[in-house]
N, C-alpha and C positions, 0 to 999 in steps of 0.2 A: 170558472174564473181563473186569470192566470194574472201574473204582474205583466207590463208590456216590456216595461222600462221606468226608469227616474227621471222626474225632470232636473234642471238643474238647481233650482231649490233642495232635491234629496225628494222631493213629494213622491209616492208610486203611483203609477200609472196601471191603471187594470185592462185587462180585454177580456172579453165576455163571449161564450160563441154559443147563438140560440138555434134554433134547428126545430125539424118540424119531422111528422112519419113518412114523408113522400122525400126527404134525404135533403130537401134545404137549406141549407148552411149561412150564416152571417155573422160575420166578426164583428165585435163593435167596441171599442175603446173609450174609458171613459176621458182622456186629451180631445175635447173639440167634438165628442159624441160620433167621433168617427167611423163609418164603415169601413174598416181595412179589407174585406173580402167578404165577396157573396157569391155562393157558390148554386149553382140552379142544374139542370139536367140539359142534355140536348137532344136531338128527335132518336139518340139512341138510347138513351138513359144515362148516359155520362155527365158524371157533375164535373162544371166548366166554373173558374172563376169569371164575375165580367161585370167588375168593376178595377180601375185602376188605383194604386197606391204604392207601401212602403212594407219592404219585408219589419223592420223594425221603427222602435217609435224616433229615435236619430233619424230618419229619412224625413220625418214630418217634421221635427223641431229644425231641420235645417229653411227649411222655407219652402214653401210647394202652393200651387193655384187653389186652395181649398179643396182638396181630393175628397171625399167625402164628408165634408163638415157638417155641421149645424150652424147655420151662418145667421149671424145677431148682432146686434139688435135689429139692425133693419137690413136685411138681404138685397142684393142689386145698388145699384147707385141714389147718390140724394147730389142735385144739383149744384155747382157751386160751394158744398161741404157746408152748406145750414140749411135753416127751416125756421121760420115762426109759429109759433103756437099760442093762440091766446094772447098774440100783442107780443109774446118775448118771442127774440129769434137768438136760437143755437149754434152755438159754432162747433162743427164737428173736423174733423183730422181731413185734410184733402189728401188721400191716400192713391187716387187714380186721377193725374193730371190735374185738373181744377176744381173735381170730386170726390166723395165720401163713396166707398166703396165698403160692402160687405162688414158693417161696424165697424172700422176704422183701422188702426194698428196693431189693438193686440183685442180682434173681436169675438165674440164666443166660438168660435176653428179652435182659438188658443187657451181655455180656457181648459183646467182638470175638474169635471165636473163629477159631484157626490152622488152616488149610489142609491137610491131612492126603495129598488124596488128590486129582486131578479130571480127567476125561474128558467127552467131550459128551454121554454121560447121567448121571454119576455124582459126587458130592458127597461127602469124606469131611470132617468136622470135626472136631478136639479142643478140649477145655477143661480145663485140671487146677485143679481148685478148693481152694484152699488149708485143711488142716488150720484147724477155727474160723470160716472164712466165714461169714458169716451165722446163727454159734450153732451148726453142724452138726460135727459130730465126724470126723476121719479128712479124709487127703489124696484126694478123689474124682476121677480119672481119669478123664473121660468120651471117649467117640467118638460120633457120631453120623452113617451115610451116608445120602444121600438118593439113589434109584436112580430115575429116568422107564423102566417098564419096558415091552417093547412092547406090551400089551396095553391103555392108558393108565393105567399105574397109578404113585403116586409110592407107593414105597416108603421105609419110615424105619425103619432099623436101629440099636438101640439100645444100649451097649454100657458098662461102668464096671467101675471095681477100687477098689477102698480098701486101705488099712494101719492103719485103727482100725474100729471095728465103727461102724455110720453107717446111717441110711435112708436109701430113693433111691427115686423114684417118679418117673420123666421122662415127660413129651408134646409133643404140639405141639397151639399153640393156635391153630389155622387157624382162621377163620370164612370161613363158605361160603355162596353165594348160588347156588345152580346157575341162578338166571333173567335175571340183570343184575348182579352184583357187586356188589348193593347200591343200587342206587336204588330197589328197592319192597320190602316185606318180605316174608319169607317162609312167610307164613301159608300159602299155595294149595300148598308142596311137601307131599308125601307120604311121611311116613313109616314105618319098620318096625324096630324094636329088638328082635332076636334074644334076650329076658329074661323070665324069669317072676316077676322079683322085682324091687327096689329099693330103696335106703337112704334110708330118709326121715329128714329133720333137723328139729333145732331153727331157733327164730326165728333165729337167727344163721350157719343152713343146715350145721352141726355132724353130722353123721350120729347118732342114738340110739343105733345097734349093733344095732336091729333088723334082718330083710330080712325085707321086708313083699310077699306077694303082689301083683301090680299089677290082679288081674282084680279088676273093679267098679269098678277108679279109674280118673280118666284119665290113669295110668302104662301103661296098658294099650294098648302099640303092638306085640304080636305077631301080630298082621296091622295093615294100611295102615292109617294115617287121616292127614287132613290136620294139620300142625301148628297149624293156629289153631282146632280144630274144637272143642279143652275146654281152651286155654290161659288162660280167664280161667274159669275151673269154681268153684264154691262149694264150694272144697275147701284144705283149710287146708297141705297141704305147700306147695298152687300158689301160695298168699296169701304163703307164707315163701319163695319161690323169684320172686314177682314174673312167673309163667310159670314153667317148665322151666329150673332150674340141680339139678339132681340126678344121683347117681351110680346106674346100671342095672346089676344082676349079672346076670353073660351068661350063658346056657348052653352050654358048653362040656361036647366030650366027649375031650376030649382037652390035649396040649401045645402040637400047633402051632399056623399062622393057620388060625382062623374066625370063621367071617361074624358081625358085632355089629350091622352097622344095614344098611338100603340105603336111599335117599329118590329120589325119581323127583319131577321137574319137569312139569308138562305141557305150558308154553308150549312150552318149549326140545326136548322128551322126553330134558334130561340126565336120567343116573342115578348117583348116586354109592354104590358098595358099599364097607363100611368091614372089614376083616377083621384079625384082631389075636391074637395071642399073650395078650394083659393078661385080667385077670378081670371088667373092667368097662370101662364108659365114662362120663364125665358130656356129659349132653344138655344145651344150655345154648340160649336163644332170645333171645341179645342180649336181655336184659331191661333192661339200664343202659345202652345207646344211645340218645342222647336229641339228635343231630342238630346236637352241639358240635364234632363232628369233621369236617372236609374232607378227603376221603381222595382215590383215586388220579380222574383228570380230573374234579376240583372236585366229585364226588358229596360230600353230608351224610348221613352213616350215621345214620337214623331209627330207632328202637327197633322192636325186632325184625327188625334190617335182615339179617341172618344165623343161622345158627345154626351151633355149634358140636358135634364128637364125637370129647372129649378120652378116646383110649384111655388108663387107669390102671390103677394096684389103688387100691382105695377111699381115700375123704377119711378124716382122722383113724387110718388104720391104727397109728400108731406107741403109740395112747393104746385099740387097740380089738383086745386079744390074740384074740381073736376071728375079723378080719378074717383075708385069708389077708395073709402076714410081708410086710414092706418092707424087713426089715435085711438088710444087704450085710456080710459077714465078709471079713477079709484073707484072701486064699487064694481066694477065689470070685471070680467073674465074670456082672454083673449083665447080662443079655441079653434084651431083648424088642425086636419086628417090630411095626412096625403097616402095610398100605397102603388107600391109599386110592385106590381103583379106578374110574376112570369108562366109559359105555356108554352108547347110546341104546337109549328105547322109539322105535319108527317109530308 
């Protein structure tokens, strides 16, 4: 454990860096439970970082897309910035055009959360978010552990309670460059989203409440293709997404982790396999990276410099009875795993 930095209150800010025998590396901050760097091998044994961020914690406090947060209370979008629950409806920050975005203005990304737990692979963090936070209802109790597991996997164990009835829909918003951390885009990776369907949105990327087949579109990633191969397609979700910012319902046969994406690099032969408890993911290709940001050794994150796979349940669940539930009751225990797993192709 080191300090990172001070916030502007004087608080310290710590980072934490857990590691595993196979040479794994992951920094993690407790500002917004951030991954500031994870370092993985490539088909020669070289550890490569390849996630994007900030050499210091001033990078992050200036403003940045969620680079690796813990994004809360409710991750992805809520339509029109409310929701009803139980007869009351909540008015939440419209932070993304006519919507609530990623808990609102200053959402758990912004938070210095306390120390719970830590060993040299292992990370536990708390947050209790106060009853009305950011429009959201009930006192949220969160835990969060990140585990570097030997196989190189970061694990992210998810964990909440309430005392008023509440929605919760936690992630993490890594963005991942498996070739360079972001100095070239990530058009040439190769991807694979374990989904036969997907929520397609309105212009303001709102989900319809359809779940629209992906075959014939180029939603259609159950087998490989390269990420940049129909990212600019003559096709109107991709026109309203800017590229790929949509939510994939996964095929699942079951409750616990499985496999949602895997994507394979070829320079590097990283592989990163994503595996998750959650019913979906949103696929996102840094589309609003536009090379404003100096990130960690003076790289400029250029659009599409990353791409993101934020394990959720779906955008707008709380406004789409539909979706599968998001609400947390007193007495229950909100719990989902996602990890994210790296290997080499030789």
């Amino acid at each position: 454990m080191e300090t990172f930095g001070k916030l502007p209150s004087g608080e310290e800010v710590k980072i934490f860096t857990l590691t595993n025998e196979a040479g794994m590396e992951a920094r993690i901050t407790t500002y917004g439970g951030i991954v500031v760097s994870l370092e993985v091998p490539d088909r020669q044994g070289r550890l490569g970082d390849v996630v994007l961020g900030f050499d210091t914690l001033d990078g992050y406090l200036k403003g940045h897309p969620y680079f690796g947060a813990i994004v809360g209370r409710y991750g992805n979008r809520i339509g029109g910035a409310q929701f009803t629950l139980d007869g009351v409806t909540y008015k939440l920050a419209a932070n993304n055009g006519p919507n609530h975005l990623h808990g609102g203005i200053e959402g758990f990304d912004k938070k210095n959360w306390k120390v719970e737990a830590a060993d040299g692979s292992s990370l536990t963090l708390g947050y209790v978010s106060p009853d009305g936070e950011e429009g959201y209802p009930g006192t949220l109790r969160t835990r969060v552990t990140y585990t570097v597991t030997p196989d190189n996997g970061l694990r992210i164990d998810y964990e909440a309670t309430t005392d008023k009835p509440t929605v919760v829909n936690l992630t993490n918003h890594s963005y991942f460059n498996l070739k360079d951390a972001g100095a070239t885009p990530i058009l040439d990776h190769e991807i694979m989203i374990n989904a036969d369907r997907f929520t397609p949105v309105d212009e303001t990327l709102i989900p319809t409440g359809e779940l629209r087949p992906v075959e014939g579109t180029p939603f259609d990633f159950r087998e490989p293709h390269k990420i940049g191969e129909r990212i600019d397609a003559d096709d109107e979700q991709i026109r309203f997404g800017g590229g790929y910012d949509h939510n994939f319902v996964l095929n699942r046969t079951g409750e616990g982790l499985e496999l949602a994406a895997r994507v394979y690099e070829p320079a590097t032969g990283r592989v990163l396999e994503v595996l998750t408890t959650e019913p979906g993911v949103q696929f996102y290709t840094g589309n609003f990276l536009d090379g404003t940001l100096e990130g960690k050794g003076g790289i400029r994150y250029q659009k599409r410099a990353a791409f993101c796979l934020e394990t959720q349940h779906f955008p707008d669940s709380p406004n789409k009875p539909q979706f599968p539930s998001v609400v947390l009751r007193p007495g229950e225990t909100y719990r989902t795993t996602t990890v994210y797993r790296f290997s080499v192709k030789k």
